[in-house]
VEXRO-427498 format. One record per residue: residue in three letters; x, y, z of N, C-alpha, C in turn. Coordinates in Angstrom, 3 decimals, padded with zeros to 6 digits. Atoms other than C-alpha are relative to their C-alpha. Example, Ala and Ser with C-alpha at 12.3 -4.5 7.8 and 13.67 -1.06 7.14 Angstrom:
2
- ALA;000.890;-001.190;000.000;012.300;-004.500;007.800;000.900;001.200;000.000
- SER;-000.820;-001.190;-000.060;013.670;-001.060;007.140;-000.770;001.090;000.730
//
This chain:
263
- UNK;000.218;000.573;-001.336;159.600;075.790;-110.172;-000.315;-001.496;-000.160
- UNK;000.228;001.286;000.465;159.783;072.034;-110.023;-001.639;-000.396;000.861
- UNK;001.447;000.753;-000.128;156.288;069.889;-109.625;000.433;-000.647;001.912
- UNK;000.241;000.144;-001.245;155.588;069.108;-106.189;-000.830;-001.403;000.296
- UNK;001.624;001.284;-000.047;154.230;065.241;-105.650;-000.003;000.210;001.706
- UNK;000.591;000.266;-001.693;152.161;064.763;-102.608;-000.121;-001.407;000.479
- UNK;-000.611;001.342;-000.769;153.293;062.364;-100.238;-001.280;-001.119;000.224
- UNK;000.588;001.261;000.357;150.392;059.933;-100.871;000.049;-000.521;-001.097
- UNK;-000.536;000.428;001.758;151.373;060.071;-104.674;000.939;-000.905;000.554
- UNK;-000.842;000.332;-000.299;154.506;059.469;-103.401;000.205;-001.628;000.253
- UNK;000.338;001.478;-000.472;153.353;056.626;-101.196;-000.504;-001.577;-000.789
- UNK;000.483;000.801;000.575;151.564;055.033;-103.561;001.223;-000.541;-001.146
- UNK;-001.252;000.808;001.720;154.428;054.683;-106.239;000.889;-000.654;000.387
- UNK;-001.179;001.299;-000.484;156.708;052.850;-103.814;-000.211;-001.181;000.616
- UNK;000.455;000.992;-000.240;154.612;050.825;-102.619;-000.535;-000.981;-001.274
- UNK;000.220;000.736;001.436;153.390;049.843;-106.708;001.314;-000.764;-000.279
- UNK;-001.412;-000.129;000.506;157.337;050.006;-107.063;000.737;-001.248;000.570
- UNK;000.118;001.688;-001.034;157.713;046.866;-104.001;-000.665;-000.977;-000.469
- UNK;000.535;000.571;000.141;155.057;045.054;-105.176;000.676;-000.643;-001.265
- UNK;-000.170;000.463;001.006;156.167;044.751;-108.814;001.648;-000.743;-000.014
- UNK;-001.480;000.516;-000.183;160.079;043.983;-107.778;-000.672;-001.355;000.708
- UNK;000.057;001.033;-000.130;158.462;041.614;-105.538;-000.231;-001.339;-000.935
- UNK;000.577;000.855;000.793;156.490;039.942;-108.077;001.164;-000.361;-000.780
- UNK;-001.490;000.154;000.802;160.072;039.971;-110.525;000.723;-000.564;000.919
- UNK;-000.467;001.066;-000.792;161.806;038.173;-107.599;-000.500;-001.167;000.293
- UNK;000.450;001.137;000.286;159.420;035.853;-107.134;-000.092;-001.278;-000.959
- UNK;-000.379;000.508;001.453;159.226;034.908;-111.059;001.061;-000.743;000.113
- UNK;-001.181;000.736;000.625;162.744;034.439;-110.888;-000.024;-001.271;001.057
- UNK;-000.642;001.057;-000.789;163.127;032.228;-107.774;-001.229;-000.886;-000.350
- UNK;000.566;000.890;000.603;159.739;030.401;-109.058;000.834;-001.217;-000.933
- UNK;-001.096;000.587;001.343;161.979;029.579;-112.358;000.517;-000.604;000.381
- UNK;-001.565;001.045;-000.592;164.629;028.182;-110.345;-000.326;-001.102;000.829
- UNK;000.832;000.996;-000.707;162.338;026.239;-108.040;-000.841;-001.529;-000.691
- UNK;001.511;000.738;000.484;159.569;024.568;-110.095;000.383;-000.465;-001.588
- UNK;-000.847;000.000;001.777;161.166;025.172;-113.929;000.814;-001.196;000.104
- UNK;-001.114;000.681;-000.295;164.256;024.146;-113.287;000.804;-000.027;001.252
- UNK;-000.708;000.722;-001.359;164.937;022.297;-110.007;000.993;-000.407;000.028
- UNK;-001.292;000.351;000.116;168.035;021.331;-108.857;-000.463;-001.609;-000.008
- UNK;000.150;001.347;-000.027;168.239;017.618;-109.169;001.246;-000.499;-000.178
- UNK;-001.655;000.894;-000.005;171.374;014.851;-108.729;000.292;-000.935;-001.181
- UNK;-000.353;001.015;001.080;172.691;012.841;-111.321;-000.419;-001.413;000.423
- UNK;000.796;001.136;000.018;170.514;009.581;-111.602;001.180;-001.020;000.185
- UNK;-000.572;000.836;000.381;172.148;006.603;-110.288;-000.747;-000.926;000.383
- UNK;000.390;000.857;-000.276;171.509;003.117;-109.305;-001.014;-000.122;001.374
- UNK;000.627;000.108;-001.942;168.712;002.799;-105.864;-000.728;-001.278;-000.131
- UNK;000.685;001.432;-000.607;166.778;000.096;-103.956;-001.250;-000.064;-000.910
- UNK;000.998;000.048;000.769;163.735;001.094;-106.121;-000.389;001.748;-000.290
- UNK;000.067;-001.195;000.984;162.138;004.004;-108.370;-001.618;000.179;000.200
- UNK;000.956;-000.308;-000.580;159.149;005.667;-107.345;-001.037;000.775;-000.660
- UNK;000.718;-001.187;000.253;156.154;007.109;-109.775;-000.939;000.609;001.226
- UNK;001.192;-000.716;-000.558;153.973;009.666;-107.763;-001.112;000.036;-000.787
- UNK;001.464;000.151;000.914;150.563;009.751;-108.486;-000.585;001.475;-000.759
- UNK;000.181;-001.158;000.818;149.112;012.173;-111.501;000.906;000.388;-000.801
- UNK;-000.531;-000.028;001.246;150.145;012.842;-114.852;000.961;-001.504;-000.049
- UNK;-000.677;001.219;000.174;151.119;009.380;-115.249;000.544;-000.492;-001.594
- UNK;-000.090;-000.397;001.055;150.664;009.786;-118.608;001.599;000.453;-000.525
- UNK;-001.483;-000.435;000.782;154.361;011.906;-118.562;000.673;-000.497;000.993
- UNK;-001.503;000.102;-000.951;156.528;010.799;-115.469;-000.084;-002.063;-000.121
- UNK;-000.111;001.859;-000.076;155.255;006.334;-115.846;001.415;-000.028;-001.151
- UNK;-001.156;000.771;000.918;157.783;006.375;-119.303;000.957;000.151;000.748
- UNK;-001.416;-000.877;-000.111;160.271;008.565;-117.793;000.526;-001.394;001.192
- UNK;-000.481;000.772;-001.305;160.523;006.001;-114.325;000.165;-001.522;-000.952
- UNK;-000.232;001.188;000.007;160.020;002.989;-116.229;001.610;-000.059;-001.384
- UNK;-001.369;-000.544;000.793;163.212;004.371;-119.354;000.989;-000.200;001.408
- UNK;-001.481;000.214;-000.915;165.459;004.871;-116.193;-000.308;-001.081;001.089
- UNK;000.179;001.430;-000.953;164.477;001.843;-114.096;000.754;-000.675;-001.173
- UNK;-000.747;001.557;001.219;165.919;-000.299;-117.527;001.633;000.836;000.221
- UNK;-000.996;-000.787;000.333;168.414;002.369;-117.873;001.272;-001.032;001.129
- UNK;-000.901;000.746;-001.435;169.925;001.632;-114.218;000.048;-000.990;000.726
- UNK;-000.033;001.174;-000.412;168.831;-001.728;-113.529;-000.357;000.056;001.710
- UNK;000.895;-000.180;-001.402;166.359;-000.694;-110.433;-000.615;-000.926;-000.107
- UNK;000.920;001.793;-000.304;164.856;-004.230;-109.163;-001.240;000.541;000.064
- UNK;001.491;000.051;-000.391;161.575;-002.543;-108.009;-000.892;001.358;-000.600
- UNK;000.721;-001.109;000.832;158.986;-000.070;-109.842;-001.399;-000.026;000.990
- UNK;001.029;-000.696;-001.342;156.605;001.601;-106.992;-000.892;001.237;-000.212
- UNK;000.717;-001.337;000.496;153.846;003.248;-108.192;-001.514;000.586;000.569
- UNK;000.958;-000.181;-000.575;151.166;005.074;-107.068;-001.614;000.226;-000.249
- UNK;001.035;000.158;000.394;147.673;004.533;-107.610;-001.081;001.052;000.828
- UNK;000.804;-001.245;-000.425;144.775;006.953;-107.278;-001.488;000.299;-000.609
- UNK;000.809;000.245;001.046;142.100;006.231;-109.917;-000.975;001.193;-000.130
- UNK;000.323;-001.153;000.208;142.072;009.350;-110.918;000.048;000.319;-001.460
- UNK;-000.392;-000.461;001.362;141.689;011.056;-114.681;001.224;000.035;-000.260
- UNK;-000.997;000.091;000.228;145.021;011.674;-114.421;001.392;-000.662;000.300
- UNK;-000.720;000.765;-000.548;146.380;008.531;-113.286;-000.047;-001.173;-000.805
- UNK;000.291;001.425;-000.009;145.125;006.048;-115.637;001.292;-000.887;-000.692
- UNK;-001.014;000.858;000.149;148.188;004.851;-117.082;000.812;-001.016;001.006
- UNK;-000.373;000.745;-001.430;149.459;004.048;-113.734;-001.047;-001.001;000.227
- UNK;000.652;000.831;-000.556;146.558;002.527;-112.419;-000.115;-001.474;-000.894
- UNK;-000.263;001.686;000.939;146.414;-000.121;-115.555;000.425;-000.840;000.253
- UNK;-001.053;000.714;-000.423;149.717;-000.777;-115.103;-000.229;-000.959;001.326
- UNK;000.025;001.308;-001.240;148.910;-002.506;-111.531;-000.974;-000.451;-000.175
- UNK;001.046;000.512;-000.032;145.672;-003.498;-112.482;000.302;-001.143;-000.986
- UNK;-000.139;000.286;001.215;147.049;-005.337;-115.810;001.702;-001.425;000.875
- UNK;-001.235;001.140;-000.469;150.341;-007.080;-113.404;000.254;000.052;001.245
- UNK;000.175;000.077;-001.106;149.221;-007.549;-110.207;001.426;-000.940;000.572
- UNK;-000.433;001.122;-000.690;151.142;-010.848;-109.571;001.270;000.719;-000.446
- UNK;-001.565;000.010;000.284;154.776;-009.157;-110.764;000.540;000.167;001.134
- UNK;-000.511;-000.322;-001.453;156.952;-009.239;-107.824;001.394;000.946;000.003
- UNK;-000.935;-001.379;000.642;159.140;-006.289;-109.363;-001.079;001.341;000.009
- UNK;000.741;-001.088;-000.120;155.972;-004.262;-109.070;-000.608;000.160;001.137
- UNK;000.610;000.068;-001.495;154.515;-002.430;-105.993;-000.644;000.948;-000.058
- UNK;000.864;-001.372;000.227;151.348;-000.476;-106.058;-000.639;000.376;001.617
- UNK;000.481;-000.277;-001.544;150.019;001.803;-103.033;-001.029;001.053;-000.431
- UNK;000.792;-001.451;000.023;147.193;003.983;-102.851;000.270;000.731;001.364
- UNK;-000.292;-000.963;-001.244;148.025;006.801;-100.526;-001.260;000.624;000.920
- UNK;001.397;-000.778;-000.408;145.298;008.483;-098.098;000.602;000.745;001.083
- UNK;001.158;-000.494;000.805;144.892;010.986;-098.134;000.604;000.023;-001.594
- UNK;-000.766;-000.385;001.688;145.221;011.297;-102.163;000.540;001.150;-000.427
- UNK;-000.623;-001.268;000.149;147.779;013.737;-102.083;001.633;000.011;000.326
- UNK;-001.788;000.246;000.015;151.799;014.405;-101.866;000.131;000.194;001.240
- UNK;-000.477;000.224;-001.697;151.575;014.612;-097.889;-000.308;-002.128;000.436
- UNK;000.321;001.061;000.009;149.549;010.958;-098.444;001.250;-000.956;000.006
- UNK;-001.572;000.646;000.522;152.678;009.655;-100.597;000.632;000.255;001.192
- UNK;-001.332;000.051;-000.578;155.394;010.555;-098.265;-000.183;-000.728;001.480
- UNK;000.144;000.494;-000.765;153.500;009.101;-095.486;-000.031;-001.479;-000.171
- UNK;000.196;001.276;000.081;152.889;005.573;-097.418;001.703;-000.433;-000.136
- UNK;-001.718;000.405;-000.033;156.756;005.401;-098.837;000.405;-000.077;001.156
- UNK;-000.791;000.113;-000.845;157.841;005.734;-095.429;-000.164;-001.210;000.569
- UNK;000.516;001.631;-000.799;155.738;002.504;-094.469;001.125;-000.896;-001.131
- UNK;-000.570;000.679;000.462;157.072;001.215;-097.647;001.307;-000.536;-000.064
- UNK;-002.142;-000.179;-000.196;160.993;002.271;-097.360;000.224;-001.087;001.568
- UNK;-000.723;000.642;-002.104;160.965;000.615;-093.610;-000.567;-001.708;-000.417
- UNK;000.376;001.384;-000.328;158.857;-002.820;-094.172;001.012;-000.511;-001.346
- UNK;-000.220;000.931;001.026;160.988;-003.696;-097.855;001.745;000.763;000.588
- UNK;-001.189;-000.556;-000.573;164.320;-002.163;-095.836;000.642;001.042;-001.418
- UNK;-000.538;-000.583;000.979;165.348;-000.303;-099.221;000.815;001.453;000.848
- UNK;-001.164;-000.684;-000.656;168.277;002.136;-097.979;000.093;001.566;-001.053
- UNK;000.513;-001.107;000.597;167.450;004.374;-100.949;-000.668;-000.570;-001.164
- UNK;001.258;000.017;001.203;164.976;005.489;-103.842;-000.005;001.257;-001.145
- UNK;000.015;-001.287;000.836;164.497;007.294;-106.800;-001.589;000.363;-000.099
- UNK;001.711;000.039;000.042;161.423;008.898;-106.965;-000.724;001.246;-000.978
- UNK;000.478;-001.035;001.334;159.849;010.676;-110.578;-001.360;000.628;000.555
- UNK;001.129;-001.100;000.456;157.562;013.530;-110.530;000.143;000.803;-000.997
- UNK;-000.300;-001.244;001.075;156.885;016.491;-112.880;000.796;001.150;000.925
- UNK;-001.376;-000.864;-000.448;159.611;018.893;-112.537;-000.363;000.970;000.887
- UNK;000.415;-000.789;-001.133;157.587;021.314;-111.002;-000.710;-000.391;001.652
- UNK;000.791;000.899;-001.128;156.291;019.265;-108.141;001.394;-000.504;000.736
- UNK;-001.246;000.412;-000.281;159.944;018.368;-107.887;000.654;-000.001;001.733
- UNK;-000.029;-000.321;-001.814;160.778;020.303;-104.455;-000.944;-000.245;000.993
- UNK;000.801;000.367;-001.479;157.731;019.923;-102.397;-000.396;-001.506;000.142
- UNK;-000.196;000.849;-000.342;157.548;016.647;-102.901;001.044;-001.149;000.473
- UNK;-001.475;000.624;-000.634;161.264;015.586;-102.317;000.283;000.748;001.626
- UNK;-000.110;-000.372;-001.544;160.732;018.023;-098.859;-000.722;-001.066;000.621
- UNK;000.942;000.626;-000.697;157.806;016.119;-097.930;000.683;-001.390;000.420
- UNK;-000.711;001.380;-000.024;159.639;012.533;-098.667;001.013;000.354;001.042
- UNK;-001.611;000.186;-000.552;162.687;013.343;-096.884;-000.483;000.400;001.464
- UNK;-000.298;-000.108;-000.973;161.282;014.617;-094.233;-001.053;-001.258;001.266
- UNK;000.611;000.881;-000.146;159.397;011.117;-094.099;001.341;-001.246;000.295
- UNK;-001.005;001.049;-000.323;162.392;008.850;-094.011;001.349;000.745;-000.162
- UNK;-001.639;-000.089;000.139;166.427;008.345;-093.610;000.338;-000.189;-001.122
- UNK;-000.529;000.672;001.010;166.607;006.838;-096.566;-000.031;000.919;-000.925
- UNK;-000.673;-000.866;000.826;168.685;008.100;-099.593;-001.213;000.070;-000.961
- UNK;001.096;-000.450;001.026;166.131;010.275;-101.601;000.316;000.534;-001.520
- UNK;-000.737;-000.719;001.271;167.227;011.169;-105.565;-001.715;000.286;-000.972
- UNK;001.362;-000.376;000.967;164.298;012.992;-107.214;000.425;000.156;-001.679
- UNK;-000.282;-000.030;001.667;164.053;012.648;-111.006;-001.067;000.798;-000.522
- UNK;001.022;-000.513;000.807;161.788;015.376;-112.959;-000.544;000.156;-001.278
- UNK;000.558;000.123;001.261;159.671;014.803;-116.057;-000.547;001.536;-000.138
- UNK;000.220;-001.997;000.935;159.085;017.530;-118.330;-001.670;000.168;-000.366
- UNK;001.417;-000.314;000.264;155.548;018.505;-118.822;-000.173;000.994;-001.014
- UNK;000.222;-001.036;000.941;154.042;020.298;-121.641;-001.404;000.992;000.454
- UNK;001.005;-000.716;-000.345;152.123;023.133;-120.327;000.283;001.415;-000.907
- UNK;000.468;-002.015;000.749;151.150;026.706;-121.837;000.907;000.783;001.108
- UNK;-000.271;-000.657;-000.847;152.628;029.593;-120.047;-000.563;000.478;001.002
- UNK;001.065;-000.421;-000.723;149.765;030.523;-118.392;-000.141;-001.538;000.646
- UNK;000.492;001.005;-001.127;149.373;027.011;-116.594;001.008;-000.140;000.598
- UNK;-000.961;000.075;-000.920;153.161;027.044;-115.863;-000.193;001.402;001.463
- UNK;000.266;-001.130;-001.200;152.125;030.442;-114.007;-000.712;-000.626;000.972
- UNK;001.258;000.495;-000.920;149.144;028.712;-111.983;001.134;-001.234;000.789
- UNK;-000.571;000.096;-000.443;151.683;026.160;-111.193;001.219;000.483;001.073
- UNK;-000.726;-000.964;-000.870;153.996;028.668;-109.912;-000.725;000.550;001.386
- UNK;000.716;-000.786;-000.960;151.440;030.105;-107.534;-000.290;-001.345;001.078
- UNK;000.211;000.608;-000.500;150.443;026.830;-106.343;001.232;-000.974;000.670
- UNK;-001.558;000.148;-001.185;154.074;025.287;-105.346;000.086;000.732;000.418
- UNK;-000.368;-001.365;-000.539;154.936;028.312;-104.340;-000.452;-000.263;001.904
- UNK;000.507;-000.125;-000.660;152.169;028.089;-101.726;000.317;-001.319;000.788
- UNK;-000.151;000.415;-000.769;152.685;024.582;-101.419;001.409;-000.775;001.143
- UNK;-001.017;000.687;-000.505;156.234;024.153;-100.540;000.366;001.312;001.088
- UNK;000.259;-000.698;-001.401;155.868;027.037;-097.964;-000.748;-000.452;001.232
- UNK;000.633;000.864;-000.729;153.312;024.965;-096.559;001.299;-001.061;000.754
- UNK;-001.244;001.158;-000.745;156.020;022.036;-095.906;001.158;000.497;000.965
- UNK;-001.404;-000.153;-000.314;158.425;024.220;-094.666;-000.991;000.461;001.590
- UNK;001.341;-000.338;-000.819;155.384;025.513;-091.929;-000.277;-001.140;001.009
- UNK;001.117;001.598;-000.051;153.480;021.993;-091.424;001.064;-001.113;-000.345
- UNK;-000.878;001.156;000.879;156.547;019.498;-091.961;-000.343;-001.427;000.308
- UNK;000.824;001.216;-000.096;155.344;015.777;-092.750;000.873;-000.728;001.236
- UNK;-000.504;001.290;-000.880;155.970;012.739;-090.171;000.738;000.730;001.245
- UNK;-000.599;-000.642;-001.306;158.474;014.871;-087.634;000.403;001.647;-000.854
- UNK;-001.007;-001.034;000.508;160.572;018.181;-088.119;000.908;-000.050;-000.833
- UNK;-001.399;000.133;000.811;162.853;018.533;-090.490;000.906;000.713;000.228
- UNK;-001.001;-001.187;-000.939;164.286;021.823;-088.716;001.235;-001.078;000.983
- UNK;-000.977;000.413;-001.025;166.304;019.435;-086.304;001.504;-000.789;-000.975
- UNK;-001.009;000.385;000.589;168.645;018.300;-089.208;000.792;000.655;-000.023
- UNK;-000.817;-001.459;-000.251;170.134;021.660;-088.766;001.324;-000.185;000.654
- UNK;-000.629;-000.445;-001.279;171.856;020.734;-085.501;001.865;-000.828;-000.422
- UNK;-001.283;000.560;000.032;175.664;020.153;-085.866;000.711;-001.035;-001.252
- UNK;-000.190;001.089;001.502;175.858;019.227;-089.869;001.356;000.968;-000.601
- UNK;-001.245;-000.593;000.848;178.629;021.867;-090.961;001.195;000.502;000.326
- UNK;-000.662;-000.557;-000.559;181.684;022.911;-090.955;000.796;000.548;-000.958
- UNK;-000.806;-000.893;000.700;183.991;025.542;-092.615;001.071;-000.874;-000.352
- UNK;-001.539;000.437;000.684;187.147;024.259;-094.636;000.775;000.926;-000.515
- UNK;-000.823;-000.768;000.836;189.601;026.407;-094.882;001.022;000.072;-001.071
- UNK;-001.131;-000.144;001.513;191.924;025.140;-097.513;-000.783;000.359;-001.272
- UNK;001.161;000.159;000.997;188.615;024.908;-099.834;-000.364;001.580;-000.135
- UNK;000.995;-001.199;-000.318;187.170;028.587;-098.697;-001.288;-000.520;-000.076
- UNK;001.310;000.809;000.451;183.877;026.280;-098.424;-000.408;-000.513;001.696
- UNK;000.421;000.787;-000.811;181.456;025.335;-096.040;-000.660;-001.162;-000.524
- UNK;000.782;001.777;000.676;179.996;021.577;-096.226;-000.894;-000.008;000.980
- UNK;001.095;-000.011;-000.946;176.629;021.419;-094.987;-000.874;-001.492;-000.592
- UNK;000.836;000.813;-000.017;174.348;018.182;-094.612;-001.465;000.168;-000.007
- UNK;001.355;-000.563;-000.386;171.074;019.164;-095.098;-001.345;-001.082;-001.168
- UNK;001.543;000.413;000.659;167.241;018.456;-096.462;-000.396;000.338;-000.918
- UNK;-000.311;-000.940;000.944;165.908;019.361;-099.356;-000.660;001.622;-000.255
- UNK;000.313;-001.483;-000.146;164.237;022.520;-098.112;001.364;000.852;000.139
- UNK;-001.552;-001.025;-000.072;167.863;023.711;-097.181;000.532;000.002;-001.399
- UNK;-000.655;000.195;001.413;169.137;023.048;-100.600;-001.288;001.250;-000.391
- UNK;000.549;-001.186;001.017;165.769;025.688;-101.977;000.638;001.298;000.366
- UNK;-000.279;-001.009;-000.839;166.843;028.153;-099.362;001.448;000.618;-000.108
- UNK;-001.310;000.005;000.704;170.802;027.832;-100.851;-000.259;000.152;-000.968
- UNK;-000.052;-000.094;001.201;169.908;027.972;-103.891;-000.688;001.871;-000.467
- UNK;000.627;-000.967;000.273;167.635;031.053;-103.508;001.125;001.502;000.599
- UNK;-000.837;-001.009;-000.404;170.249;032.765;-101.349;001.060;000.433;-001.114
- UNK;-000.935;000.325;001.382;173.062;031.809;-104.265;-000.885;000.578;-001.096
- UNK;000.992;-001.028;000.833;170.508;033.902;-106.487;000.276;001.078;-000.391
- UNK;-000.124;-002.033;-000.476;170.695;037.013;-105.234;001.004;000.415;000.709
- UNK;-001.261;-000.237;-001.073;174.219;037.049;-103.921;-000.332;000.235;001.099
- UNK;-000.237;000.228;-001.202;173.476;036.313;-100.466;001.629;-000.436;000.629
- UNK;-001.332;001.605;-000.423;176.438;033.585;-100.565;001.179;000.904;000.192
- UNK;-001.656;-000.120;000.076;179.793;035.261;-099.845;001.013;-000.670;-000.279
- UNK;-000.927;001.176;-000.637;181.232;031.869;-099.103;-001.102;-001.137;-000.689
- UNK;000.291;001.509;000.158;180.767;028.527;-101.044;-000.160;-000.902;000.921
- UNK;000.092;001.086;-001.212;178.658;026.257;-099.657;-000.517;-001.391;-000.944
- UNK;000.174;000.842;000.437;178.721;022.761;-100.587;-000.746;-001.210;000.250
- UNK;001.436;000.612;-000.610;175.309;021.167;-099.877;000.141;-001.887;-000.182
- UNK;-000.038;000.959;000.179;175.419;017.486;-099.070;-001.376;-000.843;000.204
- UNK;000.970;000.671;-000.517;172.825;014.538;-098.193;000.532;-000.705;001.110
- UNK;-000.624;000.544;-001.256;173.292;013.600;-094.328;-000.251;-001.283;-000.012
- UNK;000.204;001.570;000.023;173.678;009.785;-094.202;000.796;-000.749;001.285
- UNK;-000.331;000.450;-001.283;175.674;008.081;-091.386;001.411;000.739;000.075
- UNK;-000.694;-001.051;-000.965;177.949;010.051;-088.877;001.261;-000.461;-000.500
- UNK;-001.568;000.717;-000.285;180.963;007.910;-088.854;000.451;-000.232;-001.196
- UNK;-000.579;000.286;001.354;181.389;007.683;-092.418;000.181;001.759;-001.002
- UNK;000.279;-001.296;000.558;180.591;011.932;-092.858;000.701;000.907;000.747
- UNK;-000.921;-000.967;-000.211;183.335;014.082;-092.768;000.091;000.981;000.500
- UNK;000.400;-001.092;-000.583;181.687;016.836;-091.996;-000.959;000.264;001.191
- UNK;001.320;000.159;-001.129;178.777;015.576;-089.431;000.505;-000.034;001.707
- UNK;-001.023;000.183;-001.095;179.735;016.190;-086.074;-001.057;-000.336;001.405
- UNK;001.161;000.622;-001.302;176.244;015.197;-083.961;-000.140;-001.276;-000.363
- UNK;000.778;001.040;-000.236;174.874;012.210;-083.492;-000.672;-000.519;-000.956
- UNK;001.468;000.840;001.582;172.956;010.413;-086.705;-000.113;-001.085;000.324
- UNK;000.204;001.286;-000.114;171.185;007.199;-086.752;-000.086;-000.427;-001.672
- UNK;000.076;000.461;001.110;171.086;007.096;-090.954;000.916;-001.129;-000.768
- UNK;-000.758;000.952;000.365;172.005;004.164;-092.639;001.254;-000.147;-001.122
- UNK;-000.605;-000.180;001.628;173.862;005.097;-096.006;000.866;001.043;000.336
- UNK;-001.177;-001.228;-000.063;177.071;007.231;-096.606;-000.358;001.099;-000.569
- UNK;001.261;-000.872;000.206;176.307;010.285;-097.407;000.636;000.740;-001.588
- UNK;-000.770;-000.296;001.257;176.740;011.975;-101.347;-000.149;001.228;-000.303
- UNK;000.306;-001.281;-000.168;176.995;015.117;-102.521;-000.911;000.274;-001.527
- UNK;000.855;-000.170;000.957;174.483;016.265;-104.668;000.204;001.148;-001.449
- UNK;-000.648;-000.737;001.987;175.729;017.555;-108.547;-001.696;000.342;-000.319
- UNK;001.028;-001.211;000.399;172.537;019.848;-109.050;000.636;001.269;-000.360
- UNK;-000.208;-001.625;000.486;172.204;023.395;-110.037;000.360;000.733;001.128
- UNK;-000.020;-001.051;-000.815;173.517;024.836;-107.238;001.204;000.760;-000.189
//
């Protein structure tokens, strides 16, 4: 006679059975988020942007590709914090360079930043920026930025040496805070970029969509887990009349490119 479970056994093992798939989905789309972000092939912008913290690993990385690409302006952010002091030196040590531009943000934090760059991007007109963080910080702070200005955003991520156990704590904490952004979005909405950016190509089998870079996590996570049926080829929305695919109304200044990431 077979064993008989009782339907709170039962209950309980599919609900253990959810939890732990969740947690294994999560992992993975963590990985793909925070690990390894999608990011565009580095080219030339108006200026190059450290964020503040661990200055220590992302100051070489911005000031290597500022020589690299021959970026006029190095924009960094000050915070005089333990884990800022390389940065902070740096502007304390070459105040008078007029290739250097230091800001302290307030509040001291990555909603702070995306609120000062936007003062900065509008009063020095720069049309676009590159802007280094650690890799895992990568997405919520390229949502936050973008959804702070028009201007062309190219995030660059430094590699950090952490344990596995702090990349986990990281995980938990993007996680939380680029749900936050998508919730709470900085300066205006970023939801309204939505309206009238894509359109199907049928010789391609491809849609071309203009989007932010929360739409790009949300493609990337769908493209995961076979959501995607249909190639979609994620762009950066820049001005109407020059974007093939844009069919509302834009006021952005720059043409728009398509972004060679992991997607």
């Amino acid at each position: 006679m077979p064993l008989k479970i009782a339907p709170a056994t039962r209950a309980i093992g599919v609900f253990v059975g959810a939890c732990l798939l969740a947690a294994v989905l999560w992992l993975i789309a963590a990985f793909q988020f925070f690990y390894d972000p999608p990011q565009a092939t580095p080219h030339r912008t108006d200026a190059i942007v450290v964020l503040g913290g661990m200055s220590k690993e992302r100051l070489p990385v911005a000031q290597k590709l500022q020589k690299k690409l021959d970026i006029p302006v190095l924009v960094v952010s000050t915070t005089g914090l333990a884990g800022n002091v390389e940065g902070d030196a740096l502007c304390d040590e070459d105040q008078d360079d007029p290739d250097l531009v230091c800001f302290r943000p307030s509040p001291l934090n990555t909603r702070g930043e995306a609120e000062a760059l936007r003062d900065l991007i509008a009063d020095h007109g720069w049309k676009s920026v590159t802007v280094v963080t650690s890799e895992y910080h990568v997405m919520r702070a390229g949502t936050l930025i973008e959804q702070c200005t028009s201007a062309e955003v190219q995030m660059v991520g430094s590699q950090p040496d952490l344990s596995a156990g702090a990349w986990l704590d990281r995980f938990v904490v993007e996680s939380g805070g680029l749900m936050d952004t998508w919730m709470r979005p900085e300066c205006s909405s970023s939801w309204s970029r939505l309206h009238g950016l894509g359109r199907y190509d049928k010789t391609s089998n491809a849609i071309s969509i203009a989007v932010g870079f929360e739409v790009k996590a949300l493609h990337r996570f769908c493209k995961l887990f076979g959501y995607m049926k249909v190639p979609v080829k994620l762009l950066s929305f820049r001005d109407p009349a020059r974007h093939p695919f844009a069919i509302g109304p834009r006021s952005h200044p720059t043409s728009p490119r398509i972004l060679r990431g992991h997607f």
